[in-house]
N, C-alpha and C positions, 0 to 999 in steps of 0.2 A: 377536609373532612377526615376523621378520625376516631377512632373507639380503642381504648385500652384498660387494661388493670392496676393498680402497683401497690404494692405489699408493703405495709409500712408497718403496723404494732404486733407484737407478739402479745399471747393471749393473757398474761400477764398487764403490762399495758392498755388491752383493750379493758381489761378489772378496772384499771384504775382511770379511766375516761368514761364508763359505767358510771362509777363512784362519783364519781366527780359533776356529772351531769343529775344525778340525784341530790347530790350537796347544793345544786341551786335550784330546787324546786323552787321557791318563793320568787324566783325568777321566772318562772316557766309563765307561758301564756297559752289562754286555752286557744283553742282553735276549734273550728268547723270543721266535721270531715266533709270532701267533695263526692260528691255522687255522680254515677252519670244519670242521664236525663230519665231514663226510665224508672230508676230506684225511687224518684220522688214522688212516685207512685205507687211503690212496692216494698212497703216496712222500712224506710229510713229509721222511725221512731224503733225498731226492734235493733237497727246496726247500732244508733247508738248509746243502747245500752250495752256494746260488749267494746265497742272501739272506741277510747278514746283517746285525743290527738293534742298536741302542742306543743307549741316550740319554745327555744331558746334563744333570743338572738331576735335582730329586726329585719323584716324582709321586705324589699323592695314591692315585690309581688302581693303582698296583705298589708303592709302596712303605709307603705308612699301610696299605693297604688289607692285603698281603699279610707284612708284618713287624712290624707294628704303630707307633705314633703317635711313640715315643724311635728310633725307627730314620728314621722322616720327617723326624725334627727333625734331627736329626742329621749327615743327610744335606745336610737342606736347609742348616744354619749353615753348611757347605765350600761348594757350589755355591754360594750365592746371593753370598756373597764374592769366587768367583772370576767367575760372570757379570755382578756389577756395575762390576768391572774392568776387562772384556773387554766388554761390551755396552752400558754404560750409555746411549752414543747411541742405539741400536736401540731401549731400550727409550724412551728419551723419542720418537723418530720413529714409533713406533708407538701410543703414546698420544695424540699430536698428531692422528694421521691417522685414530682410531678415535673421539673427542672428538662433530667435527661429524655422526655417525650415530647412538652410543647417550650421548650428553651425556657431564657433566663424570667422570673416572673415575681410577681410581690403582691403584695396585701392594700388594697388601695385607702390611704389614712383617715381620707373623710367619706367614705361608705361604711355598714355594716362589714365587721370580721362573717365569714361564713360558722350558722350558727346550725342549730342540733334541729331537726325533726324527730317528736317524740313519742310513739304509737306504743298504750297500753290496753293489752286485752281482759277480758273473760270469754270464760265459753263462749264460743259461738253458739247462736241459737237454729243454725243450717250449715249446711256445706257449702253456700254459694259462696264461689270468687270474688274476692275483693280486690279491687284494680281502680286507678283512677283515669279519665281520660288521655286519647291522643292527643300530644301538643307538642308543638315545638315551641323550645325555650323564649322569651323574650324578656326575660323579664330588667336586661340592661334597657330596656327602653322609657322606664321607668325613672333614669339617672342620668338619661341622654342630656337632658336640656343646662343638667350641673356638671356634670362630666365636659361639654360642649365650651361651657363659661371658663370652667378650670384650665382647658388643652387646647384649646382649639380646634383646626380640621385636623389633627394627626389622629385620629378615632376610627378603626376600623371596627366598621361591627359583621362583616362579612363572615367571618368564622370566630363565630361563640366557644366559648367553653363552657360544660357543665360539669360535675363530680357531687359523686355519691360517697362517701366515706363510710364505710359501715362499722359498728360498735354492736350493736345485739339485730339478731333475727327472731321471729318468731320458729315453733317448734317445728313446722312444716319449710317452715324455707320463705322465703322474701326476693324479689329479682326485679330486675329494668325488661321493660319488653322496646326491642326495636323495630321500627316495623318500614316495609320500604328502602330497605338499607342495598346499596350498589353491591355489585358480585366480590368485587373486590373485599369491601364489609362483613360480606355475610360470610367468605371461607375467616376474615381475619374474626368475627365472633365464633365460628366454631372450633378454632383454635381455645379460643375461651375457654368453650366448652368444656372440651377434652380436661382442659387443666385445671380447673372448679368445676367439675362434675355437681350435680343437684337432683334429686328427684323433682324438683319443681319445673325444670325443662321438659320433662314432659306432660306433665299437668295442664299446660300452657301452649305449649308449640307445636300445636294442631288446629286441624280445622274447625271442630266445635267451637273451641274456642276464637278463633275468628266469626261464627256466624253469630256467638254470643254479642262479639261485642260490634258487630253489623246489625243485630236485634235492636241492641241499646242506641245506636248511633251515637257511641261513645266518644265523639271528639270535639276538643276546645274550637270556640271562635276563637279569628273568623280562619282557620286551620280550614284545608282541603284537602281530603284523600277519596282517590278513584275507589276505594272498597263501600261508599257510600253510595256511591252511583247506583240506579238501580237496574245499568247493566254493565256491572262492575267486573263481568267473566269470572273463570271458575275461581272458586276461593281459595283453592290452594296456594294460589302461587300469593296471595296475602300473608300464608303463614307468618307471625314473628318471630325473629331469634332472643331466645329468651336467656340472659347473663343474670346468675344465682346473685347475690347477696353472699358476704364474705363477710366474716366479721375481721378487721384487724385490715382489709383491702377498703381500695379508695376505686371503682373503674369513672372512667371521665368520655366525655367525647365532646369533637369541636365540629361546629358548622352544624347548617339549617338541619338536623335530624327529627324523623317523629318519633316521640316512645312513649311508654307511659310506665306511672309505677304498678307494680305490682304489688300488693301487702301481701299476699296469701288466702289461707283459706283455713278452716276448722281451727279456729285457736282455741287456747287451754289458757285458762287465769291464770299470767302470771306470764305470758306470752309479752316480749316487747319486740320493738324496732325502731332503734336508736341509730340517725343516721345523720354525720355532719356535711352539710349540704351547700354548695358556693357556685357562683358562676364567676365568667371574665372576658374582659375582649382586650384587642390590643390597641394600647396605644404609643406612640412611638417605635409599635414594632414589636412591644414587650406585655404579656397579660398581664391585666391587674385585676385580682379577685377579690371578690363582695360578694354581701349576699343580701 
């Protein structure tokens, strides 16, 4: 188990993987935003008229999961043709930069390349926080059964990999919240801290904010956290460590973690959150990333 940073584009470069993820709009695919369970109650129809969501790229998680395995494939032989066009750089500078923390690692050939999530705003129409549920990653479980046929038993799925690559934030800040994370975790995230300061750290990494999203009973099936309990003890010690959003940084972490995203809050038209986004596990010893 592990969480880290790493610093791959200068802000130049992040210009032009902007650019570049707007030159494939006719690629882009709309998307649903997710809610937690209480908002389906409380002005969905007003969020999304200021947020809206879609990606690049084919995901295990929406697209094998929710149309089935020929619609992934499918999807993914267009995108992964037009992202390796249009990104190939990116993706070798982010293998490079990802190498010296979880060792030697590659792009798995018949999975989706890890593709873009693409969050555009207008004003908000409230101050409330937007954040999407606790969960921890699964989504290789979705490729197990081909992944399985292809390797055999060398397939460890024990310690997942996730990465957030960020290209744009909104104007208030954007961040991962991790929550439950071991003592060890939590000094190696406020080391984080220290070195990408945000004001969204504290917006976030408090106890309101805990009881908000104890209110909502904000977490994915079938996921389990004691802050749900309803005698879960004092809330404090639930607090999250909340890791900003960087644009031009890529932070990752391996093994069963719970976190969730964070969008922000109060946006301005014209607000985005453009973030390239992959998971991986090992096989042979070595990750291989998809998305």
């Amino acid at each position: 188990m592990n969480i880290g940073i790493v610093e791959i584009l200068n802000d130049e470069e992040v210009k032009r993987v902007e650019q570049g993820v707007f030159d494939c709009v006719h690629l882009w695919k709309q998307r649903q935003n997710w809610h937690p369970k209480n908002d389906l109650r409380d002005g969905v129809a007003d969020i999304e008229k200021y947020m809206h969501y879609a990606t690049l790229g084919a995901t295990l998680y929406m697209d094998a999961s929710g149309k089935g395995w020929s619609y992934y494939e499918n999807h993914k032989n267009i995108t992964n043709r037009v992202l390796n066009l249009k990104f190939d750089w990116v993706y070798h500078k982010l293998i490079e930069a990802l190498m010296p923390h979880i060792g030697i690692c590659s792009y798995e050939p018949d999975l989706a390349l890890p593709g873009f999530h693409i969050y555009q705003f207008d004003d908000a129409l409230s101050p409330k926080k937007h954040h999407r549920c606790l969960h921890i990653d699964g989504q290789f479980f979705y490729a197990l059964k081909f992944l399985k046929e292809k390797y055999g038993k060398v397939i460890d799925i024990k310690d997942p990999l996730s990465f957030t690559f960020t290209i744009t934030r909104p104007h208030r800040g954007s961040a991962i919240g991790f929550w439950g994370l071991p003592q060890e975790l939590k000094e190696k995230a406020e080391e984080l801290q220290k070195k990408y300061p945000h004001e969204i750290i504290k917006r976030y990494q408090n106890v309101d904010y805990v009881k908000e999203i104890k209110h909502q009973h904000a977490i994915e099936r079938p996921w389990k956290y004691n802050l749900f309990r309803a005698d879960c003890g004092n809330l404090e010690k639930y607090i999250p460590k909340i890791i900003p959003h960087t644009p031009g940084n890529s932070f990752f972490y391996t093994g069963m973690i719970i976190h969730q995203m964070i969008l922000g809050d109060q946006f301005k038209k014209g607000d985005t959150r453009i973030t390239l986004q992959g998971h991986g596990i090992k096989i042979n010893g070595q990750y291989k990333l998809f998305w």
